[in-house]
C-alpha positions in Angstrom: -7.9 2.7 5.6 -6.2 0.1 7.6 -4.9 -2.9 5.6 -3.8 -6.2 7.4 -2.8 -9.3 6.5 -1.9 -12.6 8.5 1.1 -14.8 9.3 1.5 -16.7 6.0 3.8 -19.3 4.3 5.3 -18.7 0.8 7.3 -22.0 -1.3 6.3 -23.6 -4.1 5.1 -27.2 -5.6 8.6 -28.5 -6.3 10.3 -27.4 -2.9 12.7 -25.6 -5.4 13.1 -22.8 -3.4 13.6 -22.9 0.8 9.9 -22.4 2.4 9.2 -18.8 3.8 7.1 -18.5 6.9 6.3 -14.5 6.6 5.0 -12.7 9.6 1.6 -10.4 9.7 1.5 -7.0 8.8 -0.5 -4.1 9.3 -0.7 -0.6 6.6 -2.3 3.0 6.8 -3.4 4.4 3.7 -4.8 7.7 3.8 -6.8 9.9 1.2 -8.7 13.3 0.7 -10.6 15.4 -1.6 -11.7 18.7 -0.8 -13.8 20.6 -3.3 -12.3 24.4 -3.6 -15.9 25.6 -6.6 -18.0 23.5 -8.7 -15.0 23.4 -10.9 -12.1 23.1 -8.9 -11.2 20.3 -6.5 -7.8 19.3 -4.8 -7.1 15.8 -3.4 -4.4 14.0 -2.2 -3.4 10.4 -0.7 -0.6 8.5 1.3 -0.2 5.0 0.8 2.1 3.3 3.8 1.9 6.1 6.1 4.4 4.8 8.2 6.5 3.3 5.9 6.3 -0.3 6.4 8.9 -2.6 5.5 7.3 -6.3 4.5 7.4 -8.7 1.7 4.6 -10.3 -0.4 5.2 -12.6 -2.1 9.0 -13.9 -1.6 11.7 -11.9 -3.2 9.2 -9.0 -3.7 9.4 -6.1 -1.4 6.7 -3.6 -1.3 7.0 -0.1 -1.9 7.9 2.3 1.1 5.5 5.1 2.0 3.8 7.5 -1.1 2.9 10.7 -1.5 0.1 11.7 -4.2 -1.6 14.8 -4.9 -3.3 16.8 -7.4 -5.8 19.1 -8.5 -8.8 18.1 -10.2 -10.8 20.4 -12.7 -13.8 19.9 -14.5 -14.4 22.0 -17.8 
């Protein structure tokens, strides 16, 4: 799954802070489940494959790439 999001500006009502024109940005999240029995299943997902650096909103940066896996069983 592809995420983007557009150019964008970031401040706020009382100009308190200095305005923030952020650029676009583009993510790959990937995920997979592969059923081993009617009991067993294994899955797994990577969120930022390519580790994207980017910030939404301001001050906030977003995490780095994530790797997640797992087996699932039901009983």
């Amino acid at each position: 799954m592809f995420l983007t999001v557009s150019a964008w500006v970031d401040g706020n009502r009382d100009f308190s802070i200095p305005r923030l024109d952020a650029p676009g940005y583009t993510t790959v999240n990937l995920a997979a489940s592969f059923d081993l029995s009617q009991q067993f299943a294994v899955f797994g997902r990577i969120d930022n494959l390519f580790d994207r650096r980017y910030q939404n909103p301001v001050g906030f940066l977003q995490p780095g790439i994530g790797v997640f896996a797992g087996i699932r069983a039901k009983l």
